[in-house]
KEKE-3310 file (N, C-alpha, C; in steps of 0.2 Angstrom, whole numbers, plus 5000, padded with zeros to 4 digits):
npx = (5297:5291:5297:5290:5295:5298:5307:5318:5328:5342:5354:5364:5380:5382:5368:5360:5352:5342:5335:5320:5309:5306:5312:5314:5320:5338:5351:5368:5377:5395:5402:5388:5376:5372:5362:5357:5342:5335:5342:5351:5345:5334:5335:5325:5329:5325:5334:5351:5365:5379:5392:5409:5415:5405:5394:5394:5384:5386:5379:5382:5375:5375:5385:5385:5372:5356:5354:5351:5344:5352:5364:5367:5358:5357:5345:5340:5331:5335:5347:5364:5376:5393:5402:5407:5411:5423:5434:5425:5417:5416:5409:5412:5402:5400:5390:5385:5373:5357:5342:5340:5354:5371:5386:5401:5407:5402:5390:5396:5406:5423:5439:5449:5442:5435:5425:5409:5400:5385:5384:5375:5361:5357:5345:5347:5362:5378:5387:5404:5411:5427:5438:5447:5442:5435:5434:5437:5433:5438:5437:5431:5420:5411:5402:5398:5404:5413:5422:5424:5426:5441:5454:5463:5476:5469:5459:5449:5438:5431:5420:5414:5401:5393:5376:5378:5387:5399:5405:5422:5430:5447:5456:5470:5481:5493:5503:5500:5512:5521:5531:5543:5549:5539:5531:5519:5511:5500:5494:5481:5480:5479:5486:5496:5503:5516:5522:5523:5510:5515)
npy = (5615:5614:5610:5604:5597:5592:5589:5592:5594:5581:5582:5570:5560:5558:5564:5576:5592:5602:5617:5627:5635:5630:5625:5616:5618:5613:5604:5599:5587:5580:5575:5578:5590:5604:5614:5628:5633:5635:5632:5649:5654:5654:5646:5641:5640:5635:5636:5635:5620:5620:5605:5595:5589:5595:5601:5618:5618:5633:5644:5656:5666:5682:5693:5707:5706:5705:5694:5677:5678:5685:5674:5662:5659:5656:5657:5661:5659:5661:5655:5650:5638:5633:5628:5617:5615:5606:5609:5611:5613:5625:5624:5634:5640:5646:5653:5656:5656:5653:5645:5634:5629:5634:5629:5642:5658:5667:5686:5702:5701:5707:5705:5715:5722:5725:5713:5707:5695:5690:5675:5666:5671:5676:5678:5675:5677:5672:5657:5652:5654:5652:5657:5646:5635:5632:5628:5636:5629:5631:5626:5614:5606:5592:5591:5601:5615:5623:5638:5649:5662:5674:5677:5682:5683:5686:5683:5675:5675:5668:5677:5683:5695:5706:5698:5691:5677:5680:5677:5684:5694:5695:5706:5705:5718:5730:5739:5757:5765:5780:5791:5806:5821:5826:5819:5817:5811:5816:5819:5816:5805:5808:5805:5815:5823:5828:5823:5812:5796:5778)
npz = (5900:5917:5933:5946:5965:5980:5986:5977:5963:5956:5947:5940:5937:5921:5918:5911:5910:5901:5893:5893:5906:5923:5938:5953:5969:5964:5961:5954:5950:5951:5934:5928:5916:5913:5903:5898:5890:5872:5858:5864:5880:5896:5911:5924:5942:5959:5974:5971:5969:5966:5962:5963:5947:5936:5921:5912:5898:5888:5880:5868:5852:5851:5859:5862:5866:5876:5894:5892:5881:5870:5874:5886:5900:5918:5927:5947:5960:5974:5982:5979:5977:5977:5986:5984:5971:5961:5948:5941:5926:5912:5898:5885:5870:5854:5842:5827:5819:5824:5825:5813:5827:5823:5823:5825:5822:5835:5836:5836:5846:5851:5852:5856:5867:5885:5890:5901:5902:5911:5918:5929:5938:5955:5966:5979:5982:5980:5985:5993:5983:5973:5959:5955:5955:5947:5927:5913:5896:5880:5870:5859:5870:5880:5870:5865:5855:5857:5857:5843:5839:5837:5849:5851:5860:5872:5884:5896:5908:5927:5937:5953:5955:5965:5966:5955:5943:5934:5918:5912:5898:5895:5887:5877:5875:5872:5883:5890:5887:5892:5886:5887:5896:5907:5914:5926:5943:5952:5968:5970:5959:5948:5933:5922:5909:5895:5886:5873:5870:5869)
capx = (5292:5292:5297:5290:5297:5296:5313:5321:5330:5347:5356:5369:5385:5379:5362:5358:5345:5342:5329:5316:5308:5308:5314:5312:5328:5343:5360:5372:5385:5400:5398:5381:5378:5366:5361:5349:5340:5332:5346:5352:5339:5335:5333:5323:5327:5328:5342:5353:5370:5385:5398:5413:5416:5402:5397:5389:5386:5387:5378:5383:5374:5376:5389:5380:5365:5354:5357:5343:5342:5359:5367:5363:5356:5354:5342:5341:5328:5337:5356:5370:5382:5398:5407:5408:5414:5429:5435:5417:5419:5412:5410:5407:5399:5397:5385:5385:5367:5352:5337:5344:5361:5377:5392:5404:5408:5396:5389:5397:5413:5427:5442:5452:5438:5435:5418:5410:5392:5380:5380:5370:5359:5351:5342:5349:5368:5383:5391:5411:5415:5435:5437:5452:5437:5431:5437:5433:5431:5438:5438:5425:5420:5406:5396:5401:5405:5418:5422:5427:5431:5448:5454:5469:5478:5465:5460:5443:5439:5424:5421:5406:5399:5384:5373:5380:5392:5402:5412:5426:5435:5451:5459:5477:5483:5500:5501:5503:5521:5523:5538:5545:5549:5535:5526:5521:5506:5498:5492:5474:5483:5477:5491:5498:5512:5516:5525:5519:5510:5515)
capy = (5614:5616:5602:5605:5594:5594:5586:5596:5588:5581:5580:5566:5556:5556:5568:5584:5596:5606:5617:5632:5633:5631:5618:5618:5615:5610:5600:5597:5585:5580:5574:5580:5595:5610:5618:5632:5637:5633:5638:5654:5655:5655:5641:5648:5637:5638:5637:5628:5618:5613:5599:5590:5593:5597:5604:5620:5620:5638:5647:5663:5671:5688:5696:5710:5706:5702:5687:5674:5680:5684:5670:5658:5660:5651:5661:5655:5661:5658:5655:5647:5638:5631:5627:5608:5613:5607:5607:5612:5615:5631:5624:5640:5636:5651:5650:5660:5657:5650:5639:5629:5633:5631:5632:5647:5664:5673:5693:5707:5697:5711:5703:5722:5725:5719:5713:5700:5690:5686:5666:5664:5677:5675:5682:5677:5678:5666:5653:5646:5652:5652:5656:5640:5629:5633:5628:5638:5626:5638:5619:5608:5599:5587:5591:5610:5616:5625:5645:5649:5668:5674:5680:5688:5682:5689:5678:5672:5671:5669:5683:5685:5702:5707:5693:5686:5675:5682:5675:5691:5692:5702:5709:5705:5724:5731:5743:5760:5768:5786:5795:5813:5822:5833:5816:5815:5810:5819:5814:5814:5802:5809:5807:5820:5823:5833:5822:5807:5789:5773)
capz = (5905:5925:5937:5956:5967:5988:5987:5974:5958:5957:5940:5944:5932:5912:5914:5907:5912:5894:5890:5896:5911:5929:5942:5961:5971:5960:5962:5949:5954:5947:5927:5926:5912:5913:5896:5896:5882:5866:5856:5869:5883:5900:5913:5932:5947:5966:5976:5967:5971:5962:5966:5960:5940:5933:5915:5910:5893:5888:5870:5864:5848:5850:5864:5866:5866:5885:5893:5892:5873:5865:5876:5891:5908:5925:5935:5952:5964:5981:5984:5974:5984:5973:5989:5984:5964:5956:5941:5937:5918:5910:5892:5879:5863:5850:5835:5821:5819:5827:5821:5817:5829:5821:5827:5821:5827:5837:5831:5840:5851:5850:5856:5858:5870:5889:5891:5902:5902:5917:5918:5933:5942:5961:5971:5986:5983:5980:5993:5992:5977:5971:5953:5954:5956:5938:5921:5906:5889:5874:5862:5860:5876:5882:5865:5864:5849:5857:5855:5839:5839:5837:5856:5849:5864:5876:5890:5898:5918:5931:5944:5957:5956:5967:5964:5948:5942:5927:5914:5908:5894:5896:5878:5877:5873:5874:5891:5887:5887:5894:5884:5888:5904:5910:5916:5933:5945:5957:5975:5968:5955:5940:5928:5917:5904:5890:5882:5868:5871:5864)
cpx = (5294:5291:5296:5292:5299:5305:5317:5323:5338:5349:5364:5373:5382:5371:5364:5352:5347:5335:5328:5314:5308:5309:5315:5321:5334:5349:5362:5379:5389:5399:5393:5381:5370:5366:5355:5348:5337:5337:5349:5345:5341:5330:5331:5325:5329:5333:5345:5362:5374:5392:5402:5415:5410:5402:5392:5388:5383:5387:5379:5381:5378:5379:5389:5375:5363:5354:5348:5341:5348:5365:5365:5362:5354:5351:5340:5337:5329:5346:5360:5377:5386:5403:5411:5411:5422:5430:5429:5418:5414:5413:5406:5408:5397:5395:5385:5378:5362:5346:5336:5353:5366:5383:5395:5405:5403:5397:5394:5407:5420:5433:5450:5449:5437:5428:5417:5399:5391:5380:5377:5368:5355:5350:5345:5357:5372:5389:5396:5414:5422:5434:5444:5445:5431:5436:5434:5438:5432:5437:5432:5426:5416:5401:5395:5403:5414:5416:5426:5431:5436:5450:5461:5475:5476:5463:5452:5445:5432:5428:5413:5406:5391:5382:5373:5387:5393:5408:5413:5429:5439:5455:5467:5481:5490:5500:5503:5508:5520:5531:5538:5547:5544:5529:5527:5510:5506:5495:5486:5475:5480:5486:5489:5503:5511:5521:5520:5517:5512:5513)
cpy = (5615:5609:5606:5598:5596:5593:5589:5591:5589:5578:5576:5563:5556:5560:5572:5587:5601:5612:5624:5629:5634:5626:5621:5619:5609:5608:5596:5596:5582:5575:5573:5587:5600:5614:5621:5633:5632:5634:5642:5655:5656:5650:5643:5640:5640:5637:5632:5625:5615:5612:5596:5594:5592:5599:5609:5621:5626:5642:5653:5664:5677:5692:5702:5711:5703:5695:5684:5675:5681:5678:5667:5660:5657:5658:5657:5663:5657:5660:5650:5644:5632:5630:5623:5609:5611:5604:5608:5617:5619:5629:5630:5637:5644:5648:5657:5660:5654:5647:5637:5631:5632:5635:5638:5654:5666:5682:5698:5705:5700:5708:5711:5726:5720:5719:5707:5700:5688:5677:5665:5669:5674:5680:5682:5675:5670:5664:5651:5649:5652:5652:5648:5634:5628:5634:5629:5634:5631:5631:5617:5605:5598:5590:5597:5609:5621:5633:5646:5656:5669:5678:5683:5688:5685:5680:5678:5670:5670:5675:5681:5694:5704:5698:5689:5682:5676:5678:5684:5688:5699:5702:5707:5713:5726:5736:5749:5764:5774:5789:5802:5813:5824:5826:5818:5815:5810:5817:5812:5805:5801:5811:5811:5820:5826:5830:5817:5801:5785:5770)
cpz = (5912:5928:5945:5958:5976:5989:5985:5967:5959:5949:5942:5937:5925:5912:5914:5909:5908:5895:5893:5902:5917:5932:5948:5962:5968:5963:5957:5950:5950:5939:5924:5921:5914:5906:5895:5891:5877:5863:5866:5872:5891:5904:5920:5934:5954:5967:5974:5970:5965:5965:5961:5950:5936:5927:5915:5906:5891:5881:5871:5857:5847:5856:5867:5865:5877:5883:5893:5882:5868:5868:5884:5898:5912:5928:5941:5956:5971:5979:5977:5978:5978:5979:5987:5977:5964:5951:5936:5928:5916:5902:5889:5872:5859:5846:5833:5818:5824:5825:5815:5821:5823:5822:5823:5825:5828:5835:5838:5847:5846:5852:5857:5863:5877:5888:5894:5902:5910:5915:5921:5937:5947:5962:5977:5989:5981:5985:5991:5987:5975:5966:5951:5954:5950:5933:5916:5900:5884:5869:5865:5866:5877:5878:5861:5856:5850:5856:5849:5837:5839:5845:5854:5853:5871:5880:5894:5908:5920:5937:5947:5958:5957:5968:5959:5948:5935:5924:5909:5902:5895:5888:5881:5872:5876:5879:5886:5890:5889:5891:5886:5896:5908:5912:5924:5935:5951:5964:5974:5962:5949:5938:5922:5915:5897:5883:5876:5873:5866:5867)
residu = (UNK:UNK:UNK:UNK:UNK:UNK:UNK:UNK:UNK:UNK:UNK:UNK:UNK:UNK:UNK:UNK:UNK:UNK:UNK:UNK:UNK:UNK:UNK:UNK:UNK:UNK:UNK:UNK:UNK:UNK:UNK:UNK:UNK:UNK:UNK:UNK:UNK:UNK:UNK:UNK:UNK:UNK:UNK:UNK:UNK:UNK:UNK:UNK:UNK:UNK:UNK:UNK:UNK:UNK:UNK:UNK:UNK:UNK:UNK:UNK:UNK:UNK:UNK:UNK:UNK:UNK:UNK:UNK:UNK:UNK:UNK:UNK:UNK:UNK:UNK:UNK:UNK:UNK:UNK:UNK:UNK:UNK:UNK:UNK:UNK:UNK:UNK:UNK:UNK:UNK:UNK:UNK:UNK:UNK:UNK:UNK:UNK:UNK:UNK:UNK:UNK:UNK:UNK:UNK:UNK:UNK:UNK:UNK:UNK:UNK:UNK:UNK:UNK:UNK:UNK:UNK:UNK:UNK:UNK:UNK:UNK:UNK:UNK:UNK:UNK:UNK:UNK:UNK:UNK:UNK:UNK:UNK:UNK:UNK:UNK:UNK:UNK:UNK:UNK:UNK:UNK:UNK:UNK:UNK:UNK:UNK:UNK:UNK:UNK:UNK:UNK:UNK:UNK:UNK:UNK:UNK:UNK:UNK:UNK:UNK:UNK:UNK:UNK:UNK:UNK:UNK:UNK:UNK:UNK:UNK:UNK:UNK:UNK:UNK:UNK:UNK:UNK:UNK:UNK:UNK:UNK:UNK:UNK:UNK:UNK:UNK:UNK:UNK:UNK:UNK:UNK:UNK:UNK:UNK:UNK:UNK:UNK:UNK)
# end
C-alpha cells in the first residue's frame, strides 16, 4: 500500500518497513530493517535517509534477472543520503524458489563471473557515501536466510555508480601469466605476445 505523510516516515530500533508500494520521505535509523518486495520486488520512496546500523534485507531469485523482479529494489524519488550509516548491514537472502520463498541457491549466480545488482536507484543522486560504512551479510542475519551460493572464493562489495547503489560481486580467478619472450606493451598499451598464456 502507499503511506503519504507531510512529515515523512521514520523506521526506528525493532521496526521493519516490508512490502510493495510507495512511502513519502523515509528514514531508517539504526536497528530498523527495510524489506522490499513480496518475495523479490520493489519498494518507491522519496528522499530517503540512512543512520547508524541499520538492516536491508536483501532477496535474490534470479541474478540475472531486472531488479524489482529477479531481486529487490529501493527506488527513491529524490536523494539518498547515507552520510550518518554505519555498520549499516546489507543482509543477502537467496531463494531457490518463490511462492512460497525458500531459501537456497538462487537461478543464474555464476561465481567465475563479475556481476553486480542495483540495490537502490534515485533520481536525484547519492550523499556520504563510504563503502566502510556498509556491511555485506553472506550468513543468515536479522531473519535472512542468508546466501547460500557457492562464491568459490569470490568476494561481494557496494559501489555508487551514477545514481545507483550497487552490490558487486568479484570472481576469485587466478591472474593471467604471460610466458615467452616476444611479450611487450605498446604506448597505446595494447598488449601483445607471441608467446603462451597460463
Amino acid at each position: 500500500g502507499n503511506i503519504t505523510s507531510s512529515s515523512g516516515t521514520t523506521v526506528n530500533n525493532g521496526g521493519t518497513l516490508a512490502g510493495t508500494g510507495t512511502v513519502g520521505a523515509l528514514a531508517m535509523t539504526s536497528g530498523s530493517t527495510l524489506s522490499p518486495g513480496l518475495s523479490p520486488g520493489t519498494i518507491n520512496t522519496g528522499s530517503t535517509t540512512w543512520s547508524g546500523a541499520g538492516n536491508y534485507n536483501w532477496q535474490i531469485f534470479n541474478a540475472t534477472g531486472a531488479a524489482g523482479a529477479g531481486y529487490d529494489l529501493l527506488n527513491i524519488t529524490g536523494t539518498f543520503d547515507v552520510t550518518a550509516a554505519s555498520g549499516f548491514n546489507i543482509n543477502l537472502w537467496s531463494l531457490s524458489s518463490i511462492t512460497p520463498d525458500t531459501n537456497g541457491d538462487c537461478l543464474n549466480f555464476n561465481n567465475n563471473n563479475a556481476q553486480f545488482w542495483t540495490l537502490v536507484q534515485t533520481s536525484g543522486g547519492i550523499v556520504g557515501f563510504n563503502a566502510a560504512n556498509f556491511t555485506i551479510q553472506v550468513g543468515a542475519n536479522n531473519g535472512t536466510g542468508g546466501f547460500s551460493n557457492a562464491l568459490a572464493g569470490g568476494s561481494f562489495s557496494v559501489s555508487v555508480v551514477g545514481n545507483a547503489l550497487r552490490l558487486n560481486f568479484t570472481p576469485n580467478l587466478p591472474p593471467v601469466v604471460a610466458t615467452g619472450t616476444d611479450a611487450t606493451l605498446n604506448e597505446a598499451g595494447t598488449f601483445t605476445q607471441t608467446g603462451s598464456f597460463t
